[in-house]
C-alpha positions in Angstrom: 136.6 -74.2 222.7 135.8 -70.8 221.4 134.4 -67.9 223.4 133.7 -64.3 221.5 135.8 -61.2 223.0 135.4 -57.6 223.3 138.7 -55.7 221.8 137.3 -52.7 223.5 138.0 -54.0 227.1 141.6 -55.3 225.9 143.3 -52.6 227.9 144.8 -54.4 231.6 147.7 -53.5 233.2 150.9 -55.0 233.6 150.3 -56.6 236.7 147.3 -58.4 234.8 149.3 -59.7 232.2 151.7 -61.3 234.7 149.0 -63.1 236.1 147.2 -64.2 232.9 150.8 -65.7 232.1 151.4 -67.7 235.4 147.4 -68.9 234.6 148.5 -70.2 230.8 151.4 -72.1 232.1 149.4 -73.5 234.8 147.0 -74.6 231.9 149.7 -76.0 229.5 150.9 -78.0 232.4 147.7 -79.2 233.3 147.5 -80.4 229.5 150.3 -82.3 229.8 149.0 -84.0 232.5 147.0 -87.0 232.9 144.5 -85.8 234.5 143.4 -82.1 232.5 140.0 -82.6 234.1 141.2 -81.0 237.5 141.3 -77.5 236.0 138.6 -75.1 236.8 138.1 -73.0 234.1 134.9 -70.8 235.6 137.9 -69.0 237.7 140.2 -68.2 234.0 139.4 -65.1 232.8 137.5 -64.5 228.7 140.5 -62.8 227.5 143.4 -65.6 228.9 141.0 -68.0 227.7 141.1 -67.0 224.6 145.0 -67.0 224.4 144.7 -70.5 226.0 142.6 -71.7 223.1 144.6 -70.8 220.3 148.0 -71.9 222.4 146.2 -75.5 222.5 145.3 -75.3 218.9 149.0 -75.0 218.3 150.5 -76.8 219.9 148.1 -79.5 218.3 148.9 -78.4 215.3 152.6 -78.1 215.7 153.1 -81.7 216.5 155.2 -84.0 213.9 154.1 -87.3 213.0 154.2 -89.5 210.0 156.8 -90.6 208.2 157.7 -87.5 207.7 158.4 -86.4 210.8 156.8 -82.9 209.8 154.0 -80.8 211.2 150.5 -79.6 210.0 151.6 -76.1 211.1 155.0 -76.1 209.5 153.4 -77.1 206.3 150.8 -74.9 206.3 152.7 -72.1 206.9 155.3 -72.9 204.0 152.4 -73.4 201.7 150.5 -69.8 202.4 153.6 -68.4 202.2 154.7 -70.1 198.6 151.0 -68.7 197.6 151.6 -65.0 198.7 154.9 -65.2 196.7 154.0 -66.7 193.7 150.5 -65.4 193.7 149.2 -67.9 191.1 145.6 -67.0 189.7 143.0 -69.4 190.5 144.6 -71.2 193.5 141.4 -72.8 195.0 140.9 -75.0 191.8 144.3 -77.1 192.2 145.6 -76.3 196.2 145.7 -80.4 196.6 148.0 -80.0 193.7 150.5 -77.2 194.8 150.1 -78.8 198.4 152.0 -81.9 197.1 154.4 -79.8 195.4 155.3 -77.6 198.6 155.9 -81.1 200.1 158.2 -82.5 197.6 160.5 -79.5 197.5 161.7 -80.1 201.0 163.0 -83.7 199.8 164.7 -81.6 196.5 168.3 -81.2 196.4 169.5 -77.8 197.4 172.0 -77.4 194.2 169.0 -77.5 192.4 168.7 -73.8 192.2 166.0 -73.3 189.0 162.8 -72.0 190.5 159.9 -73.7 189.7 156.8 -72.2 189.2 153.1 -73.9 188.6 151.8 -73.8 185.6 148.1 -75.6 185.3 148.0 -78.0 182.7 145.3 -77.3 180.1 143.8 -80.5 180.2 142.0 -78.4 183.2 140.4 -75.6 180.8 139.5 -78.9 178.1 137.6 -80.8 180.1 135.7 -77.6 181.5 135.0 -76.7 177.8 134.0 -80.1 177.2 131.8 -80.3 179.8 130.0 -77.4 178.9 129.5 -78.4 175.0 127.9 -82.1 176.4 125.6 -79.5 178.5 124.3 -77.4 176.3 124.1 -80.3 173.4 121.7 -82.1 175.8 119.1 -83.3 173.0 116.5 -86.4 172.6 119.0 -89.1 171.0 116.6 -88.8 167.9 118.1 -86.1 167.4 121.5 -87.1 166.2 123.2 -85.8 163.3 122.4 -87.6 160.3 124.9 -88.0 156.6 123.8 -89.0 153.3 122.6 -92.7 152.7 119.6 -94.5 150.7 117.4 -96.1 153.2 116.8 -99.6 152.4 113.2 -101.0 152.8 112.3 -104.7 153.0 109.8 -106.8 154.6 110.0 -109.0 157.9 106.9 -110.7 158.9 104.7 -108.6 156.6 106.0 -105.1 157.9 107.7 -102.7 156.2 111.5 -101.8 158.0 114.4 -99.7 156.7 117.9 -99.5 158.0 118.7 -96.7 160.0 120.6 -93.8 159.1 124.3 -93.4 159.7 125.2 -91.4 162.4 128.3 -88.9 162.3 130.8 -91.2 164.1 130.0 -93.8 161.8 130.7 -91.4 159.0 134.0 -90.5 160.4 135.1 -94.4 161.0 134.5 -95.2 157.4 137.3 -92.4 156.2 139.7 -93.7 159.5 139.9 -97.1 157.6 141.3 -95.4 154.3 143.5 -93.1 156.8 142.0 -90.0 156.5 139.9 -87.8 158.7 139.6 -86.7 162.5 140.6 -88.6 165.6 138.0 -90.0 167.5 138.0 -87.6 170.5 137.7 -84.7 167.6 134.6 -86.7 165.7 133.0 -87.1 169.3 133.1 -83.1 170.3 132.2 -81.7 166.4 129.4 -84.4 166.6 128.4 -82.3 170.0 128.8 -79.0 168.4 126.8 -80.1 165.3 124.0 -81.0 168.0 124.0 -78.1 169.9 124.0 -75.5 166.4 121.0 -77.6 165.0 119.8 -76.6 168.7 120.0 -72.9 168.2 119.3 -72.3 164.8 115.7 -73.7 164.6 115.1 -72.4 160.6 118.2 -74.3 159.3 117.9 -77.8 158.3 120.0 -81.0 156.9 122.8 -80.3 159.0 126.2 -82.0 157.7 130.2 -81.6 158.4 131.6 -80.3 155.4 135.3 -80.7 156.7 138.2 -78.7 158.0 140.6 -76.1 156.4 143.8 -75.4 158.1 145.3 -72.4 159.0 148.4 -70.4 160.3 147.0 -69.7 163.6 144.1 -71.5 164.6 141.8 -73.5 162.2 138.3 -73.8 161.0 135.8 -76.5 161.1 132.5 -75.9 158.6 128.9 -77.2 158.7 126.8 -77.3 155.6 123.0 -76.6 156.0 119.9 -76.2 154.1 117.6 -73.5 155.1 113.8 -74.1 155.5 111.4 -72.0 152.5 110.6 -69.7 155.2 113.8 -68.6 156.4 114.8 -67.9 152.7 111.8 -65.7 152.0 112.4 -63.7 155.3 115.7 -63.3 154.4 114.8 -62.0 150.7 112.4 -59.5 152.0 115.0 -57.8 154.7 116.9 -57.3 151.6 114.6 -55.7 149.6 113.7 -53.4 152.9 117.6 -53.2 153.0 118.1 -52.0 149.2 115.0 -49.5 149.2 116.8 -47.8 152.4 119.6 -47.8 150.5 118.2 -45.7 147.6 115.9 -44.1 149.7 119.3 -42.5 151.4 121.1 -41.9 148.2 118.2 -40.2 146.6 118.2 -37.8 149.8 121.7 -37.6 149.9 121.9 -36.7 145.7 119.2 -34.1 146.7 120.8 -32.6 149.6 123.4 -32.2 147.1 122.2 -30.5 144.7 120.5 -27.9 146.7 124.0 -26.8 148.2 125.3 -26.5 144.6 122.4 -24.6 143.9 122.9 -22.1 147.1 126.4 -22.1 146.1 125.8 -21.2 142.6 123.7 -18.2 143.5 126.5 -16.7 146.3 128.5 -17.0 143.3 126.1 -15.1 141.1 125.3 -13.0 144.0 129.2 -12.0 144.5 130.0 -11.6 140.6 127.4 -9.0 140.5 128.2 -7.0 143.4 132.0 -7.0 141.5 131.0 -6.0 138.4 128.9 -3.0 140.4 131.9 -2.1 142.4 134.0 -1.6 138.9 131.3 0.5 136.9 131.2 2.8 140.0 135.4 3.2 139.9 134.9 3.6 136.4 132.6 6.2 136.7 134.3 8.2 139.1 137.3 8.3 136.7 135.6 9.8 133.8 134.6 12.5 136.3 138.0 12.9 137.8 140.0 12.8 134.4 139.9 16.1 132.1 139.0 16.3 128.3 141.4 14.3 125.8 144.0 16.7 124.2 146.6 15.7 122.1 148.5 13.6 124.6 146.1 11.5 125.2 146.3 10.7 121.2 149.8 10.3 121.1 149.7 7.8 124.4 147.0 5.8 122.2 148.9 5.9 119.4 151.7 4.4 120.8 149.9 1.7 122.8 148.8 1.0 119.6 152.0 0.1 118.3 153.1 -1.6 121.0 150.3 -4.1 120.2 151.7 -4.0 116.8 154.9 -5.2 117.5 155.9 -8.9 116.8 156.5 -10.7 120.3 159.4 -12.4 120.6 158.7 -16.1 121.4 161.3 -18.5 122.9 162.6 -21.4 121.7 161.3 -23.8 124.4 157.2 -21.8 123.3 157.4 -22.8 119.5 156.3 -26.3 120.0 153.0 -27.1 120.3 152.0 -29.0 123.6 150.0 -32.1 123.0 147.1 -32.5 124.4 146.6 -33.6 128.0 145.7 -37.9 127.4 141.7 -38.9 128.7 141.3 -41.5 130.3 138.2 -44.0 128.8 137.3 -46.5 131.0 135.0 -49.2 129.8 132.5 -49.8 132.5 131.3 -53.3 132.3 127.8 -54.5 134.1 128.6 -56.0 136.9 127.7 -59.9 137.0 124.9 -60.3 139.7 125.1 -62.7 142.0 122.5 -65.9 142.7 120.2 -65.2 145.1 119.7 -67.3 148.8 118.9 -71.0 147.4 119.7 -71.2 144.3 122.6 -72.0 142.5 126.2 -71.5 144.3 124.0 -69.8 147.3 121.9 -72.8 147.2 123.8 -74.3 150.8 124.3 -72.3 153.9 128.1 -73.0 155.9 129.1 -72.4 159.6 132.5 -72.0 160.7 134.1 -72.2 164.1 137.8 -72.8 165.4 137.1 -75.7 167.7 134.8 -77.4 169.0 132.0 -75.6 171.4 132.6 -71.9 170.1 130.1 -70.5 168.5 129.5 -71.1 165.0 129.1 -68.2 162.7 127.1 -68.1 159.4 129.4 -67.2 156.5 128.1 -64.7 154.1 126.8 -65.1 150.8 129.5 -65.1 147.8 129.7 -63.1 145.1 130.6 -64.3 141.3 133.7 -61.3 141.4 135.1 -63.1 144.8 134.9 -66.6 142.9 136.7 -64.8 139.9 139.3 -63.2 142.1 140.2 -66.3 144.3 141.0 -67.8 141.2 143.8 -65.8 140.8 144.9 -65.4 144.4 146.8 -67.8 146.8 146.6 -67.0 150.2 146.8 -69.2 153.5 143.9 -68.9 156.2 144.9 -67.4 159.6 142.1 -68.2 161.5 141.0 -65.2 161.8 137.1 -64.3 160.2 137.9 -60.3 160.0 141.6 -61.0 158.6 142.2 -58.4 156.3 143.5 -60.0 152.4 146.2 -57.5 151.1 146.4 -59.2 147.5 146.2 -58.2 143.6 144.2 -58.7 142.2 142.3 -56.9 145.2 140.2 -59.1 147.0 136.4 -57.5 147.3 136.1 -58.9 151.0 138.3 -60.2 154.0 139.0 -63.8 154.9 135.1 -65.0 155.6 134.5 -64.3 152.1 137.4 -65.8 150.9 136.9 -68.8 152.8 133.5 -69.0 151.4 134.6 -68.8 148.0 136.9 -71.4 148.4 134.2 -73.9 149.9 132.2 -72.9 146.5 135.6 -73.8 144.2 136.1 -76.8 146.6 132.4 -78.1 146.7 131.3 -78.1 142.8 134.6 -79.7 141.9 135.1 -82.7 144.6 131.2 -83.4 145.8 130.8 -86.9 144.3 128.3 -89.7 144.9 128.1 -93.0 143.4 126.2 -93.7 140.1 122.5 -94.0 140.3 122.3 -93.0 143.8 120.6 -89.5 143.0 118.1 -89.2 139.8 116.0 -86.8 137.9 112.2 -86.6 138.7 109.0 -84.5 137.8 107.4 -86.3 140.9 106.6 -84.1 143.3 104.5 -85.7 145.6 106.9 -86.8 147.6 108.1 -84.1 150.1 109.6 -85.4 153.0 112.1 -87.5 151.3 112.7 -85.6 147.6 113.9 -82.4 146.9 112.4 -79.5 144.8 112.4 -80.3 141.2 112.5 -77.7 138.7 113.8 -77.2 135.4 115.8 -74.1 133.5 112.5 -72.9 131.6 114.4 -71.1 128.9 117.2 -73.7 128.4 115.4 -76.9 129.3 118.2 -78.0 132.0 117.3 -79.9 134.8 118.9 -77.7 137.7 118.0 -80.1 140.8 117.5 -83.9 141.4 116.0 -86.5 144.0 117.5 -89.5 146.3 116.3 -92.6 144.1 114.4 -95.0 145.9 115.1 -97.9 143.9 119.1 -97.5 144.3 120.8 -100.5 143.7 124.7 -100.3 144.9 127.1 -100.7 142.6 129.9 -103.7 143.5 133.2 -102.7 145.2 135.3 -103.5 142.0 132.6 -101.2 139.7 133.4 -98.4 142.2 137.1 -98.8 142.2 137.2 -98.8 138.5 140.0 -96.6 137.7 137.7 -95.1 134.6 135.6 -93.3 137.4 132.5 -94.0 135.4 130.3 -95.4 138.4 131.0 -92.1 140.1 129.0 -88.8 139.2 129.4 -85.1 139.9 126.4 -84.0 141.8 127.4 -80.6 142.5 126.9 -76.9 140.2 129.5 -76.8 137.9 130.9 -73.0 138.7 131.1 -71.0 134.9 134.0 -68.1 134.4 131.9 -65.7 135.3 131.7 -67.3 139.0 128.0 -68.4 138.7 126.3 -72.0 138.4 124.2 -70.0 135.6 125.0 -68.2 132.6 124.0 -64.2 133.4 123.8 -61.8 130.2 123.5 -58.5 131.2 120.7 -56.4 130.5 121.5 -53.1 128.4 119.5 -49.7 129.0 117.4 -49.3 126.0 115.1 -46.6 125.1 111.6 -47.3 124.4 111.7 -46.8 120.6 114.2 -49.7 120.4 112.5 -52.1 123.0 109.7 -51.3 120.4 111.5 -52.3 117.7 113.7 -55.3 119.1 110.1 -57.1 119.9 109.4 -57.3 116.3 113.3 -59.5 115.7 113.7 -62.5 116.1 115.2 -63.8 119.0 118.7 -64.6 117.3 118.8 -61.2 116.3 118.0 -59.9 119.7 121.2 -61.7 121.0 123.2 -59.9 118.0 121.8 -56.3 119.1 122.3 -57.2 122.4 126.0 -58.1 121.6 126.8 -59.8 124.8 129.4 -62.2 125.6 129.0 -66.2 124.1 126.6 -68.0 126.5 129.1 -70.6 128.4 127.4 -73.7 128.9 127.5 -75.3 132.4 128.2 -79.2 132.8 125.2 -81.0 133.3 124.4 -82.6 136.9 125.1 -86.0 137.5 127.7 -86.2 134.9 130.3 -89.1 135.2 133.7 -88.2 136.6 135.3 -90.1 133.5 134.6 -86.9 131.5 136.9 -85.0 133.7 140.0 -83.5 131.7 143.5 -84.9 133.3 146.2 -83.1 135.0 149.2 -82.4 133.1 151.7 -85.2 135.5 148.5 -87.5 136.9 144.8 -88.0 136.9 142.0 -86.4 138.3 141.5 -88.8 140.9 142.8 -91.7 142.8 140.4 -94.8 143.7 141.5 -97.3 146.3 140.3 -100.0 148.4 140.4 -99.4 151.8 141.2 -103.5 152.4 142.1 -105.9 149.8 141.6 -109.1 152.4 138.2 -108.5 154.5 136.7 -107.5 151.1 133.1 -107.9 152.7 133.9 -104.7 154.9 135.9 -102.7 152.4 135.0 -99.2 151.6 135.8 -97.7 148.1 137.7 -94.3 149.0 138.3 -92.0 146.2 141.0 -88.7 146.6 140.7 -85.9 144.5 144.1 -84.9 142.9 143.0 -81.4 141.6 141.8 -80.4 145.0 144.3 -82.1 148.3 142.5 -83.0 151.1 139.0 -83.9 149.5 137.6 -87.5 150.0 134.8 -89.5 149.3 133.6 -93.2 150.5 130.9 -95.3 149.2 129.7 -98.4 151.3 126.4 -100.3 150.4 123.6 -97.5 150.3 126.2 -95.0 151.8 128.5 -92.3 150.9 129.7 -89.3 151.5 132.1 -86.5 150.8 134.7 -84.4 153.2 137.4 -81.9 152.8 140.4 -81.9 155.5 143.3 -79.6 153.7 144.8 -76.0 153.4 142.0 -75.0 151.0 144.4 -74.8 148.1 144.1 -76.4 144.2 146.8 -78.2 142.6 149.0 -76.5 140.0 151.6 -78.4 138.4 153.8 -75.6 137.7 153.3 -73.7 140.7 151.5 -70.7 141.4 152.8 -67.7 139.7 151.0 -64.5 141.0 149.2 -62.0 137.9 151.4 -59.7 136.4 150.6 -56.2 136.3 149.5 -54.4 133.6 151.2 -51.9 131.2 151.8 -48.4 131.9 149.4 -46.6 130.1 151.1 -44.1 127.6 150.7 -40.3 128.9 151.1 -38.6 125.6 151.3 -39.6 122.0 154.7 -40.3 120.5 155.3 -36.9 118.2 158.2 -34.6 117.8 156.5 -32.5 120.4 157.5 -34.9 123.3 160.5 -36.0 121.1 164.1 -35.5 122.8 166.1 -33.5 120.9 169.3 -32.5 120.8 170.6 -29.0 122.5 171.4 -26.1 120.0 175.3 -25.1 119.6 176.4 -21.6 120.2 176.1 -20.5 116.3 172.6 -22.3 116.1 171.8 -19.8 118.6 173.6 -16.6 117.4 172.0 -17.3 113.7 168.2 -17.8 115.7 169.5 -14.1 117.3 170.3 -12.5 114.0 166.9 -13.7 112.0 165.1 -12.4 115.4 166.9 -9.2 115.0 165.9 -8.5 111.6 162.4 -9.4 111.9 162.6 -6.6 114.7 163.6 -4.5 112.3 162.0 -5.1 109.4 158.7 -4.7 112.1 159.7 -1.1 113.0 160.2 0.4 109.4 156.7 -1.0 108.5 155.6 0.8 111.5 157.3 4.3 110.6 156.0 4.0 107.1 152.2 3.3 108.5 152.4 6.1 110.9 153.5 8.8 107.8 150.7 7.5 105.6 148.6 8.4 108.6 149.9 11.9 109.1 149.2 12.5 105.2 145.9 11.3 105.6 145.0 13.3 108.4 146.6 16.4 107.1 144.3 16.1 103.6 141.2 15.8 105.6 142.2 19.3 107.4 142.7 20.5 104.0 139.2 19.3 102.8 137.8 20.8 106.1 138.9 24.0 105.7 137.9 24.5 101.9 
């Protein structure tokens, strides 16, 4: 029973409170009565009513049953005050759990004096997670994610049928029989995160899991993808609108330049000429102030005169000759462009994200100087996208460059696919199923290539041939320059001699031109049996996945150049995955580049020469040649100064005749 009160008309008297209290232990006995009906309660006051309902409530609350032998208020009260102590965050999610706990600490031993304090598992925070990645991946099951196989067609009862395509778990379960690849818990959630990224990114197309790289902190999980024509064309034309901002702000910025070293130039001009006007005045005011020149004036020239006259004496550490300060000539090389979206090395588009239902982010395009500087680098990946990569050579990005560099490296050396199972074509009706076909017009390469319908699978013992010749490299070969495609650079020429060079031949163009030896790219679809071995084993390592229930085997295939990269080939299936550090294997370890040579500063000559210090009679002799040159100087100087005086006294002579 509850009634509302007014705290404002709380205020009785003592005499009231007497009464109210003779009223509630009339009521509590009347409770324990059997008969609680008998008590009027239209005569009990609002207030001692109130005080009577929350003394029954009590005293309800405060009885012990159960085995036990405990009370609802006893626990409760231990349990809020175990909560205002600890003050754990998030309370209301697990209070049945840290109920039970407040429960078994009564039954504890009381030597046990190590305070326990609860900690929330974090299967809690995973299933939440989880539950929100199934949400959001909430798609048509046509919808699944899709790997690499060569649909079958045949005929049943006149109608054409082809097998389905396999689906990512099924993809996993073939590497779990060789031992490799992702638990299936793992397979399950990527599968949902591949779902819900081909939900949100509606121009990207041909989504597949290209595998996993470890690193130090957390670790990464990438998704190839193809984007659609469109997309790629957008993209090219933002950078276009990109690069002509670009120079449109550096021309502004070169002309904003040059019109403060133009104001500068004329403060400068400005300044010099006041200077110079300042001078002639002093100057003119002296040839006011001083008198006509008399004879003292001639002798002060005279002997300023000889003063100039005289031989300097110049130090020992002044005779040499400094050399001249070095200059530095740096040979400024074109740098290699880069392929544009599509094509080539750029040709795929990767994802990244650290687990399962984070948000994947798109990895940058790569560069040809990244692929030449990862080469030379070794570095493990924290996890971290922005990670800074303090290395020498200097890196030209932070860690989502590197790691896309490395999935380059990675990709054209380990993507494999059985023999026959791709094929060239000039066909190019076919759209849905084929790719784009097109051919290097100036070397007559085929650059591209189609799934072949007529695909007959090779036999499990062809594929586990050791020789690796039923197994093909359909991936871009990456050149030293870090390019799919040779690049020569093009020189600045003026018109004169593009006039001329159009009239050579073309093998002489290429001599003018005197560019580097065009490197010449392995072919696509070449058989792995051409790959050069290691110096202590072979490229790769071919296996059986079951030598008994040889109609379910798989042929597996492990790369040894790059650890961690797979392939499998089952009937019209295959595919490829990486699962490592993202490191290549050297036999001899890695040994970082050394640094170059200290450039010389000055020519070796007897200028920079050490020599050896003079003795004291070295130095007296150097005095006494000094001292007679002196000398020698001064009587020359008397004897020019009398011939003057003759002269000058024979022109008198002649004057006054």
């Amino acid at each position: 029973m509850s009634m509302e009160i007014d705290r404002d008309d709380t205020d009785t008297t003592e005499e009231d409170n007497v009464k109210d209290e003779q009223i509630i232990s009339d009521i509590s006995s009347s409770l324990d009565s059997p008969s609680p009906s008998a008590l009027r309660l239209d005569r009990i006051p609002s207030q001692t009513l109130y005080k009577c309902s929350f003394l029954e409530a009590k005293s309800f609350l405060s009885k012990c049953e159960g085995s036990a032998n405990d009370s609802i208020w006893n626990h409760l009260s231990e349990l809020i005050t175990k909560i205002l102590e600890e003050r754990p965050v998030n309370i209301i999610d697990y209070l049945e759990q840290y109920s039970a706990r407040v429960k078994r600490e009564r039954f504890e031993i009381a030597n046990n004096h190590i305070q326990k304090v609860f900690v929330p598992t974090s299967d809690l925070d995973y299933a939440k997670r989880n539950i929100e990645l199934i949400k959001a991946a909430e798609m048509p099951p046509t919808s699944e994610i899709t790997e690499e196989v060569n649909e079958e067609e045949s005929e049943v009862d006149g109608a054409t049928t082809s097998n389905k395509k396999m689906g990512f778990l099924q993809f996993m379960d073939n590497f779990r029989q060789a031992g490799v690849g992702l638990s299936k818990d793992e397979s399950y959630l990527i599968n949902l995160s591949l779902i819900k990224l081909q939900k949100t990114k509606p121009a990207v197309q041909k989504f597949k899991f290209w595998g996993k790289i470890f690193g130090l902190k957390k670790d990464y999980l990438l998704a190839e993808c193809d984007l659609t024509k469109e997309e790629i064309e957008r993209r090219e034309e933002e950078e276009q609108e990109r690069i002509a901002k670009e120079k449109e702000l550096e021309e502004k910025l070169e002309e904003e330049q040059k019109q403060r070293e133009e104001e500068e130039q004329k403060k400068r001009e400005e300044e010099e000429q006041k200077q110079k006007e300042e001078e002639e005045k002093l100057q003119n005011e002296q040839m006011k102030q001083t008198p006509s020149e008399d004879k003292s004036d001639e002798n002060k020239e005279r002997a300023s005169e000889d003063k100039e006259k005289e031989i300097p004496v110049v130090p020992l550490r002044d005779q040499y000759k400094r050399p001249k300060t070095p200059q530095i000539i740096e040979e400024i090389k074109p740098e290699i462009e880069s392929e544009p979206l599509g094509e080539g090395i750029n040709k795929k588009v990767y994802f990244v994200c650290n687990e399962p239902g984070d948000d994947w982010i798109e990895l940058p395009t790569v560069t040809p100087k990244q692929i030449q500087i990862a080469r030379k680098i070794k570095r493990y990946f924290t996890g971290d996208l922005e990670a800074e990569i303090n290395t020498y050579p200097i890196f030209p990005g932070n860690e989502k460059n590197y790691l896309r560099a490395q999935i380059a490296r990675i990709s054209s050396s380990t993507h494999i696919s059985p023999l026959g199972y791709y094929t060239f074509s000039d066909d190019l009706e076919e759209e849905e199923e084929e790719e784009d076909i097109a051919e290097d017009e100036e070397e007559g390469k085929k650059i591209s290539f189609v799934s072949n319908s007529q695909y007959e699978p090779s036999s499990i013992e062809e594929l586990t041939d050791p020789s690796m010749s039923f197994w093909v490299h359909h991936a871009f070969h990456l050149l030293k320059q870090g390019r799919a495609t040779f690049w020569k650079p093009k020189p600045i020429k003026d018109e004169e001699e593009e006039e001329a060079e159009e009239e050579q031949e073309e093998e002489e163009d290429e001599e003018a031109e005197g560019g580097e030896v065009a490197e010449e790219a392995q072919p696509l679809l070449t058989p792995l049996s051409g790959d050069t071995c290691l110096e202590t084993r072979a490229m790769w390592t071919v296996q059986k996945t079951s030598i008994y229930a040889k109609e379910n085997a798989v042929a597996f295939v492990a790369s040894n150049l790059w650890p961690g990269a797979y392939a499998f080939a089952s009937g019209r299936s295959y595919g490829n995955i990486y699962i490592g550090w993202g490191h290549k294997y050297l036999a001899r370890g890695y040994s970082p580049v050394a640094l170059p040579h200290p450039e010389e500063e000055y020519e070796i000559g007897p200028e920079v020469m050490e020599m050896t210090d003079p003795t004291p009679e070295m130095e007296e002799e150097w005095r006494e040649k000094q001292r007679k040159k002196e000398e020698k100087a001064e009587t020359e100087g008397e004897e020019g100064e009398e011939e003057e005086d003759e002269e000058e006294g024979d022109e008198d002579e002649d004057d006054e005749d």
